[in-house]
N, C-alpha and C positions, 0 to 999 in steps of 0.2 A: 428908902428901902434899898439894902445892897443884897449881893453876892458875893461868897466868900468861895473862894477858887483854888486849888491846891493842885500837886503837880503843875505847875504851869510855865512859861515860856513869854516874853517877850520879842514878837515875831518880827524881824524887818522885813519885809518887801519891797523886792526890786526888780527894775524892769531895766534886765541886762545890770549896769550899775548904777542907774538912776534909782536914786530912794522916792518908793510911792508913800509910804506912810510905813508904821509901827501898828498891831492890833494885842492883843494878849489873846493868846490859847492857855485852855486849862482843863481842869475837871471841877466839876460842881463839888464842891462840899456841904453847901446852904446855898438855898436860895428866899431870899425873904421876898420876890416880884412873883416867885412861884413859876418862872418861865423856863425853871431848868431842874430835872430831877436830880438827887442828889449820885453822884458817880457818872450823870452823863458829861461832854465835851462839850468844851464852852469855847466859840471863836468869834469877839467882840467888831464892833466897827474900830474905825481908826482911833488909837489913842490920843485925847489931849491934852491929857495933862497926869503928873506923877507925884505922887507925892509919896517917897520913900520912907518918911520916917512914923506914918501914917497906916504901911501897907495899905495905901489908898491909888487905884489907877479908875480916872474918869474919862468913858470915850466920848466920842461926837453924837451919840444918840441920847447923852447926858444920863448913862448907866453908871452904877457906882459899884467897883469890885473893890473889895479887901481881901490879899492874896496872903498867904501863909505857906511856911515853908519858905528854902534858900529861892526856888525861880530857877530860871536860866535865861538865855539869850539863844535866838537863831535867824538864818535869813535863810528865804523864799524866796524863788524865781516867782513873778506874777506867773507865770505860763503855769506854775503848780498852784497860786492860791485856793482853785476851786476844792483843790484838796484838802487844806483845811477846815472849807465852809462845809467838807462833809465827814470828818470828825478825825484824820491824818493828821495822828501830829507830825510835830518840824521833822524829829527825827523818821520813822516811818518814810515820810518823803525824799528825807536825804535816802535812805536804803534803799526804796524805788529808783533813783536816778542812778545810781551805783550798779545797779543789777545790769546785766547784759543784755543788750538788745534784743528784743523776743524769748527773755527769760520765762514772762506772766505768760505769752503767749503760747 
């Protein structure tokens, strides 16, 4: 059973510049496990494996997405991942970190 993901991102995480792992961010398109409605955010465990000509990425909980659409690429400070786990994407994050000191505040 897969998920098929669109708008989505291949996210690096790093801690300072140490690379913690890669996960994919997305939005639902399909969900055939049913654990994701269709249009909500999808932020996987760590990827491990790719297989590009497949639109196939498998992570470490042995979930299987098939993404559609170009993708992108971005990096994540660990210190923002929880942001993603709560539906931020990459970009979003980056405009957070950009914003002025006591901007939200």
């Amino acid at each position: 059973m897969r998920t098929t993901v669109k708008d989505w991102y291949i996210v690096s995480i790093f801690d300072d510049e140490e690379l913690i792992g890669k996960i994919l961010w997305g939005t639902c398109e399909e969900d055939e496990t049913y654990r994701f409605s269709p249009g909500s955010y999808i932020s996987t465990s760590n990827i491990e494996k790719i297989f590009p000509n497949k639109r196939l990425i498998i992570t470490a909980s042995g979930s299987f997405y098939n993404v559609i659409g170009s993708g992108d690429v971005a990096q994540v400070q660990l210190k923002d991942f929880e942001l993603l786990r709560h539906g931020f994407s990459p970009d979003q994050i980056t405009q957070l970190n950009l914003a002025p000191n006591g901007f939200f505040h």
